[in-house]
C-alpha positions in Angstrom: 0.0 0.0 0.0 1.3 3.8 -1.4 0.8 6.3 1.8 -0.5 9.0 -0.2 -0.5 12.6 1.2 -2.4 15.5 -0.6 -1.4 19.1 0.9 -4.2 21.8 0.6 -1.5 24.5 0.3 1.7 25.1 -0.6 2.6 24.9 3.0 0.7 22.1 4.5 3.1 20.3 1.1 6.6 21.9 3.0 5.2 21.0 6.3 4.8 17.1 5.3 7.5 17.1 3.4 9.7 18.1 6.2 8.0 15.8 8.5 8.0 12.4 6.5 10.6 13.2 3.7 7.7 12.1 1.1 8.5 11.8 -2.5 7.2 15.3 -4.4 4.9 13.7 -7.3 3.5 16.2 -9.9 2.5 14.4 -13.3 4.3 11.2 -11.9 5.5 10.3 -15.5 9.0 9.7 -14.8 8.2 8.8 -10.8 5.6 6.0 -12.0 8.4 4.3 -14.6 10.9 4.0 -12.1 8.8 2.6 -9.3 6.7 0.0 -11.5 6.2 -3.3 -9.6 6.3 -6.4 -11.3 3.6 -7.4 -14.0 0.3 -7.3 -12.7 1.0 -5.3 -9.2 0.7 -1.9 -8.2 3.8 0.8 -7.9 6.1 0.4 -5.8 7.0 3.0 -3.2 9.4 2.8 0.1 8.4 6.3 1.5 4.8 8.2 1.3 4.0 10.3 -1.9 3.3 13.6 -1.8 1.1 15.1 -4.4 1.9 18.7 -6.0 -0.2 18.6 -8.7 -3.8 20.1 -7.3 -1.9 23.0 -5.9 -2.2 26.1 -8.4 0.1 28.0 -6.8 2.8 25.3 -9.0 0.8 25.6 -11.7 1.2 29.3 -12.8 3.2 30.7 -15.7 4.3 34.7 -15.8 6.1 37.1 -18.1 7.8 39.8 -16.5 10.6 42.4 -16.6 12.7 39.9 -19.1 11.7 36.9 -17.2 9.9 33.8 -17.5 8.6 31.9 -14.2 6.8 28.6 -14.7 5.3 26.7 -11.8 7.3 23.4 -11.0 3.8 21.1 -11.4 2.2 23.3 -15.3 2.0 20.3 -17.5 4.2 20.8 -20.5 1.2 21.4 -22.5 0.0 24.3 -20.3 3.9 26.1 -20.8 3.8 24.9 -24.8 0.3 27.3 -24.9 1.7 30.1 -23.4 2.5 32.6 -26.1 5.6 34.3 -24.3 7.8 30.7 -24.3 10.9 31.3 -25.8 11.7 29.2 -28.8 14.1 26.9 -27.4 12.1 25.7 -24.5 9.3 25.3 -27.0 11.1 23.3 -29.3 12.6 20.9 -26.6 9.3 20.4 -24.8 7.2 19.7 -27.7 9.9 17.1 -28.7 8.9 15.1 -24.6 7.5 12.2 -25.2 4.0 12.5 -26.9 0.9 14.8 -26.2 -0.9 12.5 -24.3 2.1 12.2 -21.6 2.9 16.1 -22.0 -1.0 16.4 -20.6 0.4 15.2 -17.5 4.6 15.8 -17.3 5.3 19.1 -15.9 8.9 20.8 -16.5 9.5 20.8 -12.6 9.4 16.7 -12.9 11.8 16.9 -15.6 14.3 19.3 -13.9 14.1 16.9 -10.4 14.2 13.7 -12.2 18.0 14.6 -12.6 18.7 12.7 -15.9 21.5 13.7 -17.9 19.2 13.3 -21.1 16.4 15.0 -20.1 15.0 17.0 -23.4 14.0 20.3 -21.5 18.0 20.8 -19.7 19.8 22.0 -22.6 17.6 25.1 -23.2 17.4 25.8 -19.6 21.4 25.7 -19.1 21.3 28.1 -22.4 19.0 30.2 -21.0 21.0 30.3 -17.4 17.6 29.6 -15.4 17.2 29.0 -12.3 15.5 27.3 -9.7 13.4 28.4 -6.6 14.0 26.0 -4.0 11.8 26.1 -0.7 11.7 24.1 2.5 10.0 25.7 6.1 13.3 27.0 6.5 13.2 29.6 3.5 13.5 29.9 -0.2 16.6 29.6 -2.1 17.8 29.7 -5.5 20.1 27.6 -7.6 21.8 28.5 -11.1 20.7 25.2 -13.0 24.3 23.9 -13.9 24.5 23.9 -9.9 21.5 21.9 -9.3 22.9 18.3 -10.7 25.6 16.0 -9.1 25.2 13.3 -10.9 22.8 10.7 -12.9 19.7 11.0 -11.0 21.1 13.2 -8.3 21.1 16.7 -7.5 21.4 19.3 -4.4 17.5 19.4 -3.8 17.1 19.3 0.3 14.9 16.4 1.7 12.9 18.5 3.1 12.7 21.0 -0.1 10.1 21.6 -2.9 11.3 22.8 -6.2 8.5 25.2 -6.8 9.6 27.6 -9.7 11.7 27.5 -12.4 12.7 31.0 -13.3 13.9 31.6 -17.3 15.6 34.9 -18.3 14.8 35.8 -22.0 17.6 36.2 -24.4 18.0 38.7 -26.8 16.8 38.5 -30.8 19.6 36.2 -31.5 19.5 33.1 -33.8 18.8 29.5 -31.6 19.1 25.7 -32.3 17.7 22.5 -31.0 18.4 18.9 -31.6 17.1 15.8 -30.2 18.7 12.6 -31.7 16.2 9.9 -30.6 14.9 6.3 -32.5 12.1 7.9 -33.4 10.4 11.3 -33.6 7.8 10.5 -30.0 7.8 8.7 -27.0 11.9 8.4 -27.3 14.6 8.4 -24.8 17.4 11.2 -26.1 20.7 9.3 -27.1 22.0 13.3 -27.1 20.0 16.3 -27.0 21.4 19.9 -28.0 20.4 23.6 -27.5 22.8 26.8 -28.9 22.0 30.6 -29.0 23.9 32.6 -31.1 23.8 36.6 -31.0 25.6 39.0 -33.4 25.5 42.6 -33.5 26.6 45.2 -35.7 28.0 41.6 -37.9 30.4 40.7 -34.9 29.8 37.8 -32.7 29.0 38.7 -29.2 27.6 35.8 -27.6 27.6 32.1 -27.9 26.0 29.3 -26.0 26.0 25.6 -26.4 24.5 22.9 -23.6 24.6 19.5 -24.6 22.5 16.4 -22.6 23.3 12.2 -22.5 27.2 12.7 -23.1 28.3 12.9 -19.1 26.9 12.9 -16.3 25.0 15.6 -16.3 24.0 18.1 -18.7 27.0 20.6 -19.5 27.7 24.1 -20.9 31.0 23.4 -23.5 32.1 26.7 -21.9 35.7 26.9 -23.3 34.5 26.1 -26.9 32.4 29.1 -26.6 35.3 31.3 -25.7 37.2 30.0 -28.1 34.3 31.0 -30.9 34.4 34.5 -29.5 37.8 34.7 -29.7 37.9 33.7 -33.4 38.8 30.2 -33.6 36.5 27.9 -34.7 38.9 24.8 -35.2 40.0 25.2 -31.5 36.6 25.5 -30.4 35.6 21.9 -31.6 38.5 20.5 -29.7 37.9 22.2 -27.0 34.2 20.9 -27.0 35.5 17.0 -27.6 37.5 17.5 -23.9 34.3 17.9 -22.2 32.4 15.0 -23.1 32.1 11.6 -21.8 29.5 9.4 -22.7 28.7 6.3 -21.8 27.7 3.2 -23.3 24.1 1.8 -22.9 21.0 0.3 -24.3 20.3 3.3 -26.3 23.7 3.9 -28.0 27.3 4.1 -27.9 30.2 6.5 -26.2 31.6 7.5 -29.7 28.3 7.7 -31.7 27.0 10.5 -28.7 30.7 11.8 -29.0 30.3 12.4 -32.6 27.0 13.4 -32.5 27.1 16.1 -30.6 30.4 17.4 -32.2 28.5 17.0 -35.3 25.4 19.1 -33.6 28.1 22.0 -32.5 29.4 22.1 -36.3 25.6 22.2 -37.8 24.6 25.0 -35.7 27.9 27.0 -36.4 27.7 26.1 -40.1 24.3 25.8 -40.9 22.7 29.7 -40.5 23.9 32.4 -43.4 24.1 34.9 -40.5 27.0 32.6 -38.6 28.6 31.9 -41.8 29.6 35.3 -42.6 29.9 37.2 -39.0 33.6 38.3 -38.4 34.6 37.0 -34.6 34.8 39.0 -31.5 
């Protein structure tokens, strides 16, 4: 039998959660996977569950001064029909599984799930978001590329409740997005990419590439993008090979992600006229 605890508030959800350490559950896609019982039983779960998804104030989304705050328990298709989302995240969450499990997934369960290929990671490391963090001792927040410490872990309290994810906007600049999947739906990522690319006045001024399922978690290939800025593009793509290391696994191999993504980096700084043509910082 699943203890199942359903908080009337936002509060009442801390105050049990600090009390019994229970498992946060939103849309439960990931949550229900990973706990499946045997065939023909019931889920499996060693601690109570605690359910976020009736409370509303998780289920907000807001446009304001430059930034984007989503509620940790919107469904994916709530954020998809909200007319402010910046490209990139809309790309990489309509690419989630399929509608009928995007009905139910919310970005917050995606973040928390901690998988180094989850689809929505890339864009959010791009866009520098970052997370609201709250437990009855206060509210704090965490850059994204600090939030992970490994597959499936991450620096989320036992007593705290992810319960925003902030997203700064980026300026008019030129974006990409790449899942690489065995199908189009309902696949797990063998890599996922996201880059934004701004120039201005024909110079290069800002570069950012986040790649997913080639390390343990998610990463920035921060010193490739220097090394774009700074003019050299050959230099960049080794720089970007020192930062990855996949593994092999059901879904692929170590050199087909390697390759992959290197190929990603070199289609997003070959494949738009504007990045062709700008003369580097």
């Amino acid at each position: 039998m699943v203890n199942c605890l359903r908080p009337k508030s936002l509060d009442e959800a801390l105050a049990f959660r600090a009390e019994t350490k229970a498992l946060p559950f939103a849309g439960g896609t990931d949550l229900m996977v990973k706990h499946r019982g045997y065939s023909g039983t019931g889920p499996r779960f060693d601690r109570p569950v605690l359910f976020l998804d009736a409370l509303e104030s998780l289920r907000t989304i807001s446009l304001s001064n430059g930034l984007i705050r989503i509620g940790a328990a919107l469904p994916l298709a709530d954020i998809l029909a909200f007319s402010g989302l910046p490209e990139l995240l809309r790309r990489s969450l309509s690419s989630i599984a399929a509608p009928g499990l995007r009905n139910r997934a919310s970005l917050g369960g995606n973040i928390a799930n901690a998988s180094p290929a989850g689809d929505s990671l890339p864009p959010l490391y791009v866009h520098e978001a970052l997370l609201v963090l709250k437990s009855l001792r206060g509210e704090r927040q965490v850059p994204i590329d600090k939030f992970f410490t490994g597959p499936g872990a991450s620096v989320l309290a036992e007593d705290e409740i992810l319960s925003e994810i902030q997203v700064p906007l980026l300026g008019q600049g030129l974006v990409y997005y790449r899942k690489v999947g065995t199908r189009k739906a309902n696949a797990l990522s063998k890599i996922s990419a996201a880059g934004y690319a701004l120039t201005q006045n024909g110079k290069l001024t800002d570069f950012r590439f986040a790649v997913g399922a080639v390390a343990p978690t998610v990463i920035r290939l921060k010193k490739a993008e220097e090394m774009l800025l700074a003019g050299t593009a050959e230099a960049a793509l080794q720089a970007a090979a020192e930062y990855l290391r996949p593994i092999d696994d059901q879904r692929s191999t170590a050199a087909y992600r390697t390759q992959t993504a290197l190929n990603s980096l070199k289609e997003f700084m070959g494949m738009h006229p504007q990045l062709k043509s700008i003369k580097m910082k």
